[in-house]
C-alpha positions in Angstrom: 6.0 16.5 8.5 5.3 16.0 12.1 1.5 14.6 13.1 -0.3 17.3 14.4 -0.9 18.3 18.2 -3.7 16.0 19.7 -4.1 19.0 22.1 -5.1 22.9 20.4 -5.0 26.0 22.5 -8.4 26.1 23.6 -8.2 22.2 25.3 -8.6 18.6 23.8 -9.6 18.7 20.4 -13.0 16.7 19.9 -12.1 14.3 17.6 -8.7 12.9 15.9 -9.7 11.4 12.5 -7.1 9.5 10.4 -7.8 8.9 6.8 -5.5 6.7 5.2 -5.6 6.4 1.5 -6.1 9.9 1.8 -4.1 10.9 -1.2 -7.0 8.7 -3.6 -9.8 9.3 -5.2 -12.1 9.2 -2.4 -9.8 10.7 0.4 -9.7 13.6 -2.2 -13.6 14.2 -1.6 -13.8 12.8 2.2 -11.0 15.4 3.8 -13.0 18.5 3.2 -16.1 17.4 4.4 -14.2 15.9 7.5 -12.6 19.5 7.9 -15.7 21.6 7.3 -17.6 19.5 10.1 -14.6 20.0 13.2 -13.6 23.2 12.2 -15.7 24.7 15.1 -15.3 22.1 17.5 -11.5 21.9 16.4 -11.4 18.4 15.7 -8.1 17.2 13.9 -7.9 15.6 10.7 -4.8 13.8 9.5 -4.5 11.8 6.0 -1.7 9.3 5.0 -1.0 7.6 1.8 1.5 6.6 -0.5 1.5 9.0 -2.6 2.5 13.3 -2.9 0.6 15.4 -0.8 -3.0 15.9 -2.2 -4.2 19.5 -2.0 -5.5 19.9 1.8 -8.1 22.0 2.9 -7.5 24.2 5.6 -6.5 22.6 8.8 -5.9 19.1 7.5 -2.0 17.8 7.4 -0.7 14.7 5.0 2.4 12.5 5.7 3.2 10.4 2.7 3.4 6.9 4.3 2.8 3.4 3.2 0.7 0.6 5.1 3.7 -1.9 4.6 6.4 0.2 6.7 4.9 -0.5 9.6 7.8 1.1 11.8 6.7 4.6 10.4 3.0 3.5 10.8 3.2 2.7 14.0 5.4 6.0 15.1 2.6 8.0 12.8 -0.7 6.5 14.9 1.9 6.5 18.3 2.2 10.4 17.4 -1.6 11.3 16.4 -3.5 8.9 18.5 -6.9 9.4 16.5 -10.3 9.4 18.4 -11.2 7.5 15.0 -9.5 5.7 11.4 -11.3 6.2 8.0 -9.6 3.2 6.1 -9.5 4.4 2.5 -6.2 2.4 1.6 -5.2 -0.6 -0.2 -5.8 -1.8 -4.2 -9.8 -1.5 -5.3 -9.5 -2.5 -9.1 -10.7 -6.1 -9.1 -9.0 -6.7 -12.6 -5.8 -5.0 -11.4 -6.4 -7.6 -8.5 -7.0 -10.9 -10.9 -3.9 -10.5 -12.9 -1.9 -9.6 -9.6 -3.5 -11.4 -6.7 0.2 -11.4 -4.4 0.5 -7.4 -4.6 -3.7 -7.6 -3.3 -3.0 -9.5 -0.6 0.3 -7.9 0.5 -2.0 -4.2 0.5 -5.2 -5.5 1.1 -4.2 -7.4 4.2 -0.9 -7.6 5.2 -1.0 -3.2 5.0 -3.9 -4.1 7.3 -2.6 -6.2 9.9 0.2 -3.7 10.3 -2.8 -0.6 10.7 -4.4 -3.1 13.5 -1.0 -3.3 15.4 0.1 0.5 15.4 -3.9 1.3 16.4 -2.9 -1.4 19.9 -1.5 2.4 20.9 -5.3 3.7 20.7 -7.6 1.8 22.4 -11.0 3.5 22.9 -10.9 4.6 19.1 -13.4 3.7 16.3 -12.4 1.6 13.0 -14.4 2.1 9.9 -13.3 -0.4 7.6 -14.2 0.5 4.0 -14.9 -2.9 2.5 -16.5 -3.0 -0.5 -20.2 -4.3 -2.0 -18.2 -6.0 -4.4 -18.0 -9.1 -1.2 -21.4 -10.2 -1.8 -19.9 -11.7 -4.7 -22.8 -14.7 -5.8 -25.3 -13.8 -3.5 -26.2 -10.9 -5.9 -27.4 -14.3 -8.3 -30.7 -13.7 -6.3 -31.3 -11.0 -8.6 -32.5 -8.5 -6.5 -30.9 -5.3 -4.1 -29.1 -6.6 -1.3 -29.0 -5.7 2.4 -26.3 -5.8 5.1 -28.1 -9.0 6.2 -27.2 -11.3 3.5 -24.0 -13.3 4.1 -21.1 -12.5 1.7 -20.4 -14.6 -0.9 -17.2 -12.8 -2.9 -16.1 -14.4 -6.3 -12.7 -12.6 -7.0 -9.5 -11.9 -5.2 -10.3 -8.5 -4.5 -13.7 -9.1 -3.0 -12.2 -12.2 -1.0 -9.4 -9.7 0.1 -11.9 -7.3 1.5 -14.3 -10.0 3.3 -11.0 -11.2 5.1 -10.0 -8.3 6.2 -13.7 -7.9 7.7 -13.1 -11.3 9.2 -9.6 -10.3 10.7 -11.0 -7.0 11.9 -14.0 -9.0 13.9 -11.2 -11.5 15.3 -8.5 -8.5 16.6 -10.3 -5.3 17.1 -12.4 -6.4 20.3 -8.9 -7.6 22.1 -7.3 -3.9 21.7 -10.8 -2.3 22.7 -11.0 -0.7 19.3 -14.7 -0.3 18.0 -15.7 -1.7 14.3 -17.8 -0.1 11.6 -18.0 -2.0 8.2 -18.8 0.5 5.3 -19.9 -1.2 1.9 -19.5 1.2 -0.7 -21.0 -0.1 -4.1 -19.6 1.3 -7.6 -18.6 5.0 -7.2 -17.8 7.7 -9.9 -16.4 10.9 -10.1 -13.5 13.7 -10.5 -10.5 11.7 -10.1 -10.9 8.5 -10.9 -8.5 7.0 -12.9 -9.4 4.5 -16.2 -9.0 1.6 -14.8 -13.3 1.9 -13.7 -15.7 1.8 -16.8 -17.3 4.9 -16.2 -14.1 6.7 -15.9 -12.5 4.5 -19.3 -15.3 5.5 -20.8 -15.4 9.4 -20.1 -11.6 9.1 -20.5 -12.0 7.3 -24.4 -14.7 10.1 -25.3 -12.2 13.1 -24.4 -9.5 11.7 -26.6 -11.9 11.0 -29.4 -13.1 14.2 -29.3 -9.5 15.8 -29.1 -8.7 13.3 -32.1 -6.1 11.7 -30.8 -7.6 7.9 -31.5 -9.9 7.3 -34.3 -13.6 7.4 -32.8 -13.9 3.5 -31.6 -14.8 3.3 -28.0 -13.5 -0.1 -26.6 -16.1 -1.4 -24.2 -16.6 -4.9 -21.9 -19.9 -6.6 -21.5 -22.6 -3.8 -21.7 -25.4 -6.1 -20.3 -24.3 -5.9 -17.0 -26.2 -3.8 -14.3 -24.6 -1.7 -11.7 -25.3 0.4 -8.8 -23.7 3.8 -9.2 -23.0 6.9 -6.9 -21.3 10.2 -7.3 -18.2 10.1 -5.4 -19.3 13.1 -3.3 -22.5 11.1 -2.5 -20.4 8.1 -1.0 -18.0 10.7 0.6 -21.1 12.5 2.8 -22.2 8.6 3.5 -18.5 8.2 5.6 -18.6 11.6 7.1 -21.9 11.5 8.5 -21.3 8.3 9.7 -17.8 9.4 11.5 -19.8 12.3 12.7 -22.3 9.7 14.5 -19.8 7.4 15.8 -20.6 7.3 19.8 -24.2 6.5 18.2 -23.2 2.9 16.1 -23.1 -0.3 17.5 -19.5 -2.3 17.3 -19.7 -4.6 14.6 -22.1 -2.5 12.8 -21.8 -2.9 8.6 -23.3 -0.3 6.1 -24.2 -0.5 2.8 -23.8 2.7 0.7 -25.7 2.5 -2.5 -27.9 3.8 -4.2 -30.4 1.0 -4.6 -31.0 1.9 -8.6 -29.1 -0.5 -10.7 -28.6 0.6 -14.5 -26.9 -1.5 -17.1 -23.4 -0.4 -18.2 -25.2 0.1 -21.5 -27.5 2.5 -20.5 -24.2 4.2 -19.1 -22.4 4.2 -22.3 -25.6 6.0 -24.0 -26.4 8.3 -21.7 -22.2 9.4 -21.9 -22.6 9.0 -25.7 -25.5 12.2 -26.2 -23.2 14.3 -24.2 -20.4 13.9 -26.4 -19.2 15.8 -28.9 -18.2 13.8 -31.8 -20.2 10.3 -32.9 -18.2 7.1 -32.2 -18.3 4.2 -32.9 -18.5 0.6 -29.9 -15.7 -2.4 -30.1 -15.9 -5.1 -27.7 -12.7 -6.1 -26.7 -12.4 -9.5 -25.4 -9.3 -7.9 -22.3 -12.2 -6.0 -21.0 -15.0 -8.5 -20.4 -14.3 -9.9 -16.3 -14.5 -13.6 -16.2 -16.8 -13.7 -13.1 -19.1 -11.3 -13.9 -22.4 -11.6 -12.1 -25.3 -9.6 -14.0 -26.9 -7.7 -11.0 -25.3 -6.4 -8.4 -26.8 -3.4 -6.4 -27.1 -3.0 -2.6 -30.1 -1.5 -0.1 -29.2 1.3 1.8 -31.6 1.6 4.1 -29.7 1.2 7.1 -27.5 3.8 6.3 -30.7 5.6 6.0 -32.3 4.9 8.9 -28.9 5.7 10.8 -28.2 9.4 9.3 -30.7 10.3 7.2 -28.1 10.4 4.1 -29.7 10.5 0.6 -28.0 10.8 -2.3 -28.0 14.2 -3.7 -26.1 14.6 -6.5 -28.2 13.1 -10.0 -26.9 11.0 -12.6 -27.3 13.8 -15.2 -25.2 16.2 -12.8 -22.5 13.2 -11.6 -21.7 12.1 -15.8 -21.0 15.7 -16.8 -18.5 16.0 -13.9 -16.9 12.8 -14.7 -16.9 13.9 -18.8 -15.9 17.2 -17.6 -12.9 15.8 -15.3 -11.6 13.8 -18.2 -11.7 16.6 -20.6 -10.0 18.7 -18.1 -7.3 16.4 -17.0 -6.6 15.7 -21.1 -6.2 19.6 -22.0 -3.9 19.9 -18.9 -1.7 16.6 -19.7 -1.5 18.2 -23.4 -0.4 21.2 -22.2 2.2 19.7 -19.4 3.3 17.2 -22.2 
């Protein structure tokens, strides 16, 4: 599939937005809301990823291409020439990134140094970097919410992965005259996320214990944790209304987007547990429990406030029925596929 025109019939188009990772759980939320803002000013939106074509609202294209070819990266930006770059791409699971540190790197860093060279065509365009609040790593030892202010201090190979690639970004962007926003999303839920995150193993371990395909024993890591959580649609409105205020943001300028209200993973697992539909029982297994895991970790969003106005609007009752309800959902149509 070609990149779209940068040019529609009534003039230049407004904005160009690329969304990598656009194929992934959060590119899945972001493009419609990217779409549903241009579509009177006939802005562009383009998303790229690895994998199949997600579906695309109206007016969005997809071309399935990964970080590390940097040839067809290159020819892709050459080809588009976005106004700005949503970078939703690369490996988020931080256990996924413990056992296999080389493959984070290569994604995480390497995919990004070949995003920075193809985006020397487009000088003039903004970067949002989608880091994660998983960099602050020990700081969050001070027990306490933490603001953009506070200097990283990440304690696994994905969160040193992601504070590098802010590094690198700082150190190359200002020589191609590309402009730098740093967005630090904190833990995110929602339709589409795969097991891998404890809300979604969680939902996912309910829906087969109420199909009865295990016996009812959820397996669980260390409940004592707390964590900040958003609805994915929540995090997704956070990145478009910061794209749509981009001429308005310093270079340089990081966001945290949180919701300030840690809970403890325990509190999680109940409040999942009266909304399902069969009693189970809780197994600690030892595989599940992270080695480096720091018992606070939430983030203050009140830049991100002060900047947009963006609130989180979806509730916690309303964002666990749509995860319990996605995993129920994508069970019934893997039974029937299968």
């Amino acid at each position: 599939m070609s990149a779209p025109s940068p040019h529609g019939s009534g003039g230049p188009v407004a904005r160009r937005i690329l969304v990598t990772g656009a194929a992934g759980f959060v590119g899945g939320h972001v493009l419609p809301l990217l779409a549903a803002a241009g579509a009177g000013a006939g802005d562009c939106v383009a998303g790229i990823g690895r994998g199949q074509s997600p579906r695309l609202p109206e007016g969005v294209t997809y071309e399935a291409i990964d970080l590390l070819d940097e040839v067809a990266l290159s020819a892709f930006v050459a080809r588009f020439r976005p106004t700005a770059i949503l970078h939703l791409a690369g490996l988020a699971s931080v256990a996924d990134s413990a056992s296999g540190p080389g493959q984070t790197w290569r994604v995480n860093v390497n995919g990004l140094m070949n995003l920075v060279a193809a985006v020397e065509a487009v000088p003039g365009c903004t970067f949002f970097f989608v880091s994660s609040g998983e960099v602050y790593g020990s700081a969050f030892l001070a027990g306490h919410a933490l603001s953009e202010a506070v200097e990283p201090l990440p304690r696994n190979t994905y969160a040193r992965s992601k504070w590098v690639g802010e590094q690198l970004l700082r150190d190359l962007l200002p020589r191609i005259g590309v402009k730098l926003v740093v967005l630090r999303p904190f833990n995110h839920i929602g339709p589409g996320q795969d097991e891998r995150f404890v809300v979604a193993s969680f939902a996912g371990q309910i829906a087969r214990i109420e199909a009865g395909l295990v016996p009812p024993c959820l397996e669980v890591g260390n409940l004592s944790s707390y964590r900040d959580f958003l609805d994915v649609a929540d995090v997704a409105s956070a990145y478009a209304d910061l794209i749509g205020r981009t001429e308005s943001l310093a270079d340089g300028s990081v966001f945290n987007i949180s919701s300030g209200q840690p809970r403890t993973i325990a509190s999680v697992l109940e409040d999942l547990r009266v909304r399902a539909r069969v009693p189970f029982e809780i197994r600690i297994a030892p595989e599940r429990v992270r080695p480096t895991e720091i018992p606070l970790a939430a983030g203050d969003a009140g830049r991100l406030q002060a900047a947009t106005g963006w609130q989180p609007r979806v509730s916690w009752d309303a964002a666990l029925t749509r995860v319990l309800d996605d995993a129920r959902a994508r069970l019934a149509q893997a039974r029937r596929s299968g």
